[in-house]
C-alpha positions as CSV (number, residue, x, y, z in Angstrom):
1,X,13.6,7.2,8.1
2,X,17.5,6.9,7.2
3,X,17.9,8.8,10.3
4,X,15.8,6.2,12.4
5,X,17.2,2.9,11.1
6,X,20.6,4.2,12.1
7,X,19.5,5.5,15.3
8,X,18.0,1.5,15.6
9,X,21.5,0.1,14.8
10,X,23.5,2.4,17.3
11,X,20.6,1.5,20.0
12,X,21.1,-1.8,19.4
13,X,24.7,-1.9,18.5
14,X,25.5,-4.7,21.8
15,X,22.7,-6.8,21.0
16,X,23.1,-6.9,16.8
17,X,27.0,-8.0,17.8
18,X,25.7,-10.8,20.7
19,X,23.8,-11.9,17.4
20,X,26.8,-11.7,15.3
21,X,29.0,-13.8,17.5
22,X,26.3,-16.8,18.3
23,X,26.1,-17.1,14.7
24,X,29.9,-16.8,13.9
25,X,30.3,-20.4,13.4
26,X,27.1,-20.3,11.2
27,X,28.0,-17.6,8.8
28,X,31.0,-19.6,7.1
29,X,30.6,-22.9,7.2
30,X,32.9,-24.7,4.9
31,X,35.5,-22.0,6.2
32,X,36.0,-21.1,2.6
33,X,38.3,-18.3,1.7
34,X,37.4,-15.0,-0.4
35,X,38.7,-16.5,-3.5
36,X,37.5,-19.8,-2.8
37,X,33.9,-18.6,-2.4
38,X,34.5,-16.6,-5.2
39,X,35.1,-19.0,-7.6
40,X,32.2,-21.5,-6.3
41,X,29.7,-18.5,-7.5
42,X,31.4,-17.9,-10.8
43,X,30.5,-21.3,-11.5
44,X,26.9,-21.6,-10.0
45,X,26.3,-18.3,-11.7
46,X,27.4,-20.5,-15.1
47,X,25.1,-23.5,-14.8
48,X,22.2,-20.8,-13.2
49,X,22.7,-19.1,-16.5
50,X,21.9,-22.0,-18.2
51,X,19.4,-23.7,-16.3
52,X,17.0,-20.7,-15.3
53,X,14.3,-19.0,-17.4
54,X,14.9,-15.6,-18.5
55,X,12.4,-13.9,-16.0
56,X,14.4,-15.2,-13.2
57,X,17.9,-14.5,-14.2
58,X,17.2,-11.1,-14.7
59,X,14.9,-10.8,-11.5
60,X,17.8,-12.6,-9.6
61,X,20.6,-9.7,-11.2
62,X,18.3,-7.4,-10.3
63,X,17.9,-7.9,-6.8
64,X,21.2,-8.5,-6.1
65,X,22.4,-5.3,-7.6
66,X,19.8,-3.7,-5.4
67,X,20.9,-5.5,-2.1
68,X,24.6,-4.7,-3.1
69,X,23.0,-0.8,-3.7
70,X,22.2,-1.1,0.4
71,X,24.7,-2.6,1.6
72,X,27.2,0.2,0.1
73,X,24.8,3.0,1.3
74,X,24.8,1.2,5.0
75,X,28.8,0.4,4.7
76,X,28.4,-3.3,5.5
77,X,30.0,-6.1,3.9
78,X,27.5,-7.6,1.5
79,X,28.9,-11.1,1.2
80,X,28.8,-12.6,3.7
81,X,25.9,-10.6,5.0
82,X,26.3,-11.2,8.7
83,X,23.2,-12.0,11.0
84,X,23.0,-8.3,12.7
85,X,23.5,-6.7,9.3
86,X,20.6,-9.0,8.2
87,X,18.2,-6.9,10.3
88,X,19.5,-3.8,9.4
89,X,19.0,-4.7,5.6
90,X,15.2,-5.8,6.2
91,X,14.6,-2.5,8.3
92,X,16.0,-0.4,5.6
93,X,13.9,-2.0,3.1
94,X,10.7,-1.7,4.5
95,X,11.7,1.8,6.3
96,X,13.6,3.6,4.1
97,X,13.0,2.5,0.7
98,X,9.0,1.8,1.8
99,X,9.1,-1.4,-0.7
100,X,6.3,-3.9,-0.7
101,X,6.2,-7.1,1.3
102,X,5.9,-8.9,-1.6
103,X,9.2,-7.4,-3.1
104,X,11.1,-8.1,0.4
105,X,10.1,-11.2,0.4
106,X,11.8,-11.7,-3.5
107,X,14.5,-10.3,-2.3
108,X,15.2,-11.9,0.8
109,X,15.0,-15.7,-1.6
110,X,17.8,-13.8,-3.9
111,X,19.9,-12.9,-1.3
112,X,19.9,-16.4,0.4
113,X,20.3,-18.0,-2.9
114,X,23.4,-15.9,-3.4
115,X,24.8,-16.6,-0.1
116,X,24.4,-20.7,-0.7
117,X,25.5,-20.3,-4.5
118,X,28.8,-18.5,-2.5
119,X,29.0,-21.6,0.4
120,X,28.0,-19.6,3.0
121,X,24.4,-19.8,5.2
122,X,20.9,-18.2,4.2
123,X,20.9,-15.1,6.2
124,X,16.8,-14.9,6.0
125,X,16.5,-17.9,7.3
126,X,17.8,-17.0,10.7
127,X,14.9,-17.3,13.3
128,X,15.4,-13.7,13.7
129,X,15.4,-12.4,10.6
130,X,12.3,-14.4,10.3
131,X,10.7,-12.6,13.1
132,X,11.9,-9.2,11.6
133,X,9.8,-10.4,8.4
134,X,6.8,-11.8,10.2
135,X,6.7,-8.1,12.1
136,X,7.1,-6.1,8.2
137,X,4.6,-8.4,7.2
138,X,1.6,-7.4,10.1
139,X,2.9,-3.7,9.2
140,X,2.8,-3.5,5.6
141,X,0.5,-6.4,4.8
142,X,1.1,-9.0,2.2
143,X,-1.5,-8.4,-0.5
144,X,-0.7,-8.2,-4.0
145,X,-1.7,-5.9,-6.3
146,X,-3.6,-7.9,-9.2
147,X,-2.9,-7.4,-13.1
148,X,-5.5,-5.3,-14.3
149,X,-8.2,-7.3,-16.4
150,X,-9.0,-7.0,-20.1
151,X,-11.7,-8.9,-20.8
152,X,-13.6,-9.5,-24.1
153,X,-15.2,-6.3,-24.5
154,X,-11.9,-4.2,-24.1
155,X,-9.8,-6.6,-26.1
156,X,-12.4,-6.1,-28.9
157,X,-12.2,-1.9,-28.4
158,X,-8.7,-2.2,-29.2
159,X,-9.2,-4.6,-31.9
160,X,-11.1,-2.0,-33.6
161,X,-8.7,1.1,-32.6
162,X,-5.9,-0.5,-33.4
163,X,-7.2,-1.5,-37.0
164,X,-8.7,1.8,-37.4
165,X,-5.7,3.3,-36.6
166,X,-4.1,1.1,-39.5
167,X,-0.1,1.1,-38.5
168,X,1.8,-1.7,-38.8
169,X,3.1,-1.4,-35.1
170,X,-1.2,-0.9,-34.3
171,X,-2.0,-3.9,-36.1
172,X,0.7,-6.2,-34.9
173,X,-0.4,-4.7,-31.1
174,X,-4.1,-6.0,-31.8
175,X,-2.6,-9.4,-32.3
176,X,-0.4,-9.8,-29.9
177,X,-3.3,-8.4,-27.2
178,X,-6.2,-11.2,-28.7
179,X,-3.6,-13.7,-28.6
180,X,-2.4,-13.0,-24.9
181,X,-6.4,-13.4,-24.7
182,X,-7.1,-15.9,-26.3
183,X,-4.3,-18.7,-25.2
184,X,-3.7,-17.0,-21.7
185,X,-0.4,-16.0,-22.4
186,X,2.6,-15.0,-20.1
187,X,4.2,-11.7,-22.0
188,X,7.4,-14.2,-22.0
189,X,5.6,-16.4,-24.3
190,X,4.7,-14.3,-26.7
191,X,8.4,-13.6,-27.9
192,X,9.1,-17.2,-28.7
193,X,6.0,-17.8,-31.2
194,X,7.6,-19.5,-34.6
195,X,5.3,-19.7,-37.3
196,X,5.5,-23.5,-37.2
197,X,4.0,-23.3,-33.1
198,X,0.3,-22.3,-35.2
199,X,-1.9,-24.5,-36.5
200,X,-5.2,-23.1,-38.3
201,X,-8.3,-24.8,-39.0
202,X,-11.4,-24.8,-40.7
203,X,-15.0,-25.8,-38.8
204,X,-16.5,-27.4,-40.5
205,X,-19.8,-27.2,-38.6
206,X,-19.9,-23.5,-38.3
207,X,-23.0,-21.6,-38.7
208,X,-23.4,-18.4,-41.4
209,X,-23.6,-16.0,-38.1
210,X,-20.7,-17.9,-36.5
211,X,-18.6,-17.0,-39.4
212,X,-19.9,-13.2,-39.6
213,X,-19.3,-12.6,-35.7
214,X,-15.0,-13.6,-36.3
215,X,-14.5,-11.2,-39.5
216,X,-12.4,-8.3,-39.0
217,X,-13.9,-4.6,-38.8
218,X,-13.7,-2.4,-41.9
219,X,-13.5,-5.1,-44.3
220,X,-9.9,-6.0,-43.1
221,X,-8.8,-9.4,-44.5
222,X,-11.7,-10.0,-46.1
223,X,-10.1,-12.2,-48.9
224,X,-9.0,-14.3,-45.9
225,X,-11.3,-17.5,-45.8
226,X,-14.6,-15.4,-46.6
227,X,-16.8,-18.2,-46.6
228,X,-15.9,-20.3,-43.4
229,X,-15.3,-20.4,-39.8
230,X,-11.5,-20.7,-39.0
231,X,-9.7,-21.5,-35.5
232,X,-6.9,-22.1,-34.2
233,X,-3.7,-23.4,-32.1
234,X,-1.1,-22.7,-30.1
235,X,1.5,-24.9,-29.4
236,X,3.8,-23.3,-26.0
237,X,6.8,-24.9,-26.6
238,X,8.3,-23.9,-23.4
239,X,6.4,-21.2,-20.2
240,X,7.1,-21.1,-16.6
241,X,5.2,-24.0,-15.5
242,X,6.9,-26.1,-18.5
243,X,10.7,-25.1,-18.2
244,X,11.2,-28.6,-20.0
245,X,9.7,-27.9,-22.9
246,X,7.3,-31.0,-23.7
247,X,5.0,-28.3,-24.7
248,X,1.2,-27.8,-24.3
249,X,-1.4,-26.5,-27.3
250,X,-3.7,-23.6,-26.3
251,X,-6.5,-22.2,-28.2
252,X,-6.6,-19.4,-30.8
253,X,-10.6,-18.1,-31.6
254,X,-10.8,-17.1,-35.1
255,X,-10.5,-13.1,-35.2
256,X,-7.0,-14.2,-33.9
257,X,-6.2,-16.2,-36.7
258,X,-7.6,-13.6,-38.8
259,X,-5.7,-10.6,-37.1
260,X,-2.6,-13.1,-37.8
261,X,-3.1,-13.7,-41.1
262,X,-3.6,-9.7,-41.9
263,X,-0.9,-8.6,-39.9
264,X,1.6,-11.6,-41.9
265,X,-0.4,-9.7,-45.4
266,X,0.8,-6.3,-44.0
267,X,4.4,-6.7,-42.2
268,X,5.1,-8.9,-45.2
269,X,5.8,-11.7,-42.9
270,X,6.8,-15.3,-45.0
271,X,5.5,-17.6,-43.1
272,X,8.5,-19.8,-42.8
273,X,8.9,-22.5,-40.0
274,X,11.2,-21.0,-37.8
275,X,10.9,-18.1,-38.0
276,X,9.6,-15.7,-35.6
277,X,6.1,-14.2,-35.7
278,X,5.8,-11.2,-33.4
279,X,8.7,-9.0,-34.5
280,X,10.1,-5.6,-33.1
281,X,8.8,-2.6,-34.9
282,X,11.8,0.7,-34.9
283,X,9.7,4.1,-34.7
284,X,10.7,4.0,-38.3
285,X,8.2,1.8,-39.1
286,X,11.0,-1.3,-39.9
287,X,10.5,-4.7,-39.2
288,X,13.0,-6.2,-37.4
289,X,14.0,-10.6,-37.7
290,X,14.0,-10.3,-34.2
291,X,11.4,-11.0,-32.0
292,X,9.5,-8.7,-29.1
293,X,11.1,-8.4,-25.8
294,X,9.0,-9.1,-22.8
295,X,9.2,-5.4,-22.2
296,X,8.1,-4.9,-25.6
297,X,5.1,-6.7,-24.9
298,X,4.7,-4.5,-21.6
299,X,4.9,-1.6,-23.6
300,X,2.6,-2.8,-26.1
301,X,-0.1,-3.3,-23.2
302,X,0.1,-0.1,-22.0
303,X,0.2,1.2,-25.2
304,X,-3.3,-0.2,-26.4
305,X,-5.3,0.7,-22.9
306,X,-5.8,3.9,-24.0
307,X,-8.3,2.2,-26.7
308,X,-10.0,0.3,-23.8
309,X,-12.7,3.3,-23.0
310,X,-11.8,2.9,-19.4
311,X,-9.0,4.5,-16.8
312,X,-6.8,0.8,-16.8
313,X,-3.3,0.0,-17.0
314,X,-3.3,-2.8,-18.7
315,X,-0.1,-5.1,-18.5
316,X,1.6,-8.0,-20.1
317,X,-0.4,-10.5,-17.9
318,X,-3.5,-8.3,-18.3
319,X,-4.6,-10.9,-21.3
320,X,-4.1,-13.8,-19.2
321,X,-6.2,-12.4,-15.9
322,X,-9.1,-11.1,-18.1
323,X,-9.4,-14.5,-20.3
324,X,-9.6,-16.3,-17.0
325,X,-11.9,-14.4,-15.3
326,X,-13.8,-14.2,-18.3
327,X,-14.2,-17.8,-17.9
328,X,-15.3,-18.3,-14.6
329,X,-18.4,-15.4,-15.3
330,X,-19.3,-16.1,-18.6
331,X,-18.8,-19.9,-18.3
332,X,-18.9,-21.1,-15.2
333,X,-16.1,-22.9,-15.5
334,X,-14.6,-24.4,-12.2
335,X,-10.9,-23.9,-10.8
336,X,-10.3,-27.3,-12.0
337,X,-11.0,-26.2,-15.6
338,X,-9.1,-22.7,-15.0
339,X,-5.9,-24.4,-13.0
340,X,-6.2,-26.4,-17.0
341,X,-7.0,-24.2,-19.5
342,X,-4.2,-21.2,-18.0
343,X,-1.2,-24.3,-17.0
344,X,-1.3,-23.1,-13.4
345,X,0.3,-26.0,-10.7
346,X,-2.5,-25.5,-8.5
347,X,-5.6,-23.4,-8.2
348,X,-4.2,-20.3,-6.0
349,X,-3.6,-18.3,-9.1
350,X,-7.3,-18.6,-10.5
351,X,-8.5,-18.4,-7.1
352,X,-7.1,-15.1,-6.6
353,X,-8.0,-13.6,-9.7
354,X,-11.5,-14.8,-9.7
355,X,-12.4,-13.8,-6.4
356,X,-14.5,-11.1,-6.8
357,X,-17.2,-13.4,-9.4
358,X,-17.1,-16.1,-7.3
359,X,-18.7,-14.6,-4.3
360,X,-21.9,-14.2,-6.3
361,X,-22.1,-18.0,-6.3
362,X,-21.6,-18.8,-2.6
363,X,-25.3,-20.0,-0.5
364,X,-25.2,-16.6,1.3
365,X,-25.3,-14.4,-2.1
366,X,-27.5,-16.7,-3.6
367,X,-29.8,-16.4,-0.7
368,X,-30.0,-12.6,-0.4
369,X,-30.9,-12.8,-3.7
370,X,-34.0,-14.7,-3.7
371,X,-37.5,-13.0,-4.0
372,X,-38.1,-15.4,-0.8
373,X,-36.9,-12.5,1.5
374,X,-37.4,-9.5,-0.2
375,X,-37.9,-6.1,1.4
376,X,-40.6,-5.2,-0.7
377,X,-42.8,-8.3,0.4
């Protein structure tokens, strides 16, 4: 495929250069110098560092180390990335490397931001390189492959392997996976969870059974509050959807507080304030004062699908997906609730991931399932 895109760019060597000269004007338009544009991203990349969420500084880095990657293996001059070398950067992507539409499309919205963070124009906004997109996009299609589910029945499998299994590192797992759960986490916002950010409480109200059902397996914690209900919550401080931190509360069901409480009782955790809940664990078995990585929490969810009884892949937002659709079969609770309850800006996101229960509930399922019409009549 290497072979093919450069075969493409000496084909179309006259007509990638016609491109490069009616947008010559374009390319530069401040007519800023190397050092000039240089020092206009050293700064942007300053107050970006400051202003952005982790997640997308380091998807930002990342993608620009890739597109510089390509540009060295195609010899072009990264920055500015003129308009014919635009197209051969798309076709390589999609030809060569075979990456997803979806990634492309990432890409392409670093790359531009680079290029305006530098004074210079958005290459991928070109009309052209919009076409070249709009043509990847019929080949390679846009769908997104969605987060694997846990829902309540695999969460509580791992629960109970996890507490069976009786680590530290296993325990602290099960608590970070009911918690992802329970307040339909981001993996992000797991890292930043202070003791202070938990509030537990006691209902009041709660029947004998009620209290029973939240216990822990194997007689785990069972000092903890052994004759009442407890709940909980979560107060995000800061998530993707709230990068000014006002902060939201989110629930916490009891066997989360409960899994809190024991894994505090067995990591030795003082609950002070600030201080932070779900720590890194060394292979040693030492409890670190710092707090997971995101990619710990990754590796924590991949880590406890083994225990789910099923071939899945569970990742960091695999908490988040299952609570939600959770919700929508067990619940019937409509995207307006969802879009709520998970801090989405609009409905897309619960949309997508309850597709599959919500065509039970459209006229035409309904109607194929009435007795009315049925073959056996």
């Amino acid at each position: 495929m290497m072979d093919e895109v450069m075969d493409f760019a000496a084909n179309q060597i006259g007509r990638l250069e016609t491109l490069d000269k009616v947008y010559q004007k374009t390319v530069n338009p401040y007519g800023l110098t190397v050092d000039e544009s240089r020092d206009k991203l050293a700064l942007w990349r300053d107050l970006y560092s400051e202003n952005a969420s982790p997640n997308s500084l380091r998807s930002f880095e990342s993608d620009i180390k890739q597109f510089n990657k390509i540009a060295e293996i195609l010899s072009i001059t990264a920055l500015p990335l003129s308009p014919g070398n635009t197209i051969l950067v798309l076709s390589y992507m999609a030809e060569v490397q075979k990456k997803k539409y979806s990634t492309i499309q990432r890409m392409c919205s670093s790359i531009n931001k680079l290029h305006h963070a530098a004074g210079f124009y958005k290459p991928m906004a070109l009309s052209e390189a919009q076409m070249k997109l709009s043509g990847i996009r019929r080949q390679l299609g846009s769908r997104q492959k969605q987060a694997e589910a846990m829902s309540v029945n695999h969460l509580n499998k791992i629960i109970r392997e996890c507490l069976k299994d009786g680590s530290i590192r296993s325990i602290r797992d099960a608590c970070v996976a009911s918690f992802l759960y329970d307040s339909w986490l981001r993996r992000i916002d797991i890292c930043g969870i202070t003791f202070d950010d938990i509030y537990v409480d006691i209902d009041e109200e709660a029947t004998q059974e009620e209290i029973e059902s939240q216990k822990l397996p194997f007689g785990l914690g069972g000092h903890l509050f052994p004759d009442a209900a407890i709940r909980g919550a979560l107060l995000i401080k800061k998530s993707k959807t709230d990068q000014d931190g006002k902060g939201e509360y989110s629930f916490l069901s009891g066997t989360s507080i409960r899994l809190y409480l024991h894994m505090c009782e067995r990591l030795g955790l003082k609950q002070n304030d600030q201080e932070y809940v779900f720590r890194s664990i060394s292979t040693g078995g030492v409890v670190a004062d710092d707090p997971m990585s995101d990619n710990a929490v990754y590796r924590t969810m991949l880590r406890v699908s083994k225990y789910a009884g099923e071939n899945v892949r569970f990742t960091g937002h695999s908490g988040r997906v299952g609570g939600c659709v959770d919700a929508a079969k067990y619940m019937n609770c409509n995207l307006a609730d969802l879009q709520n309850m998970g801090r989405w800006k609009s409905p897309a996101m619960p949309a997508h991931y309850t597709r599959k229960i919500t065509v039970f509930e459209r006229d035409h399922a309904r109607f194929r399932n009435s007795q009315k019409f049925s073959i056996n009549k």
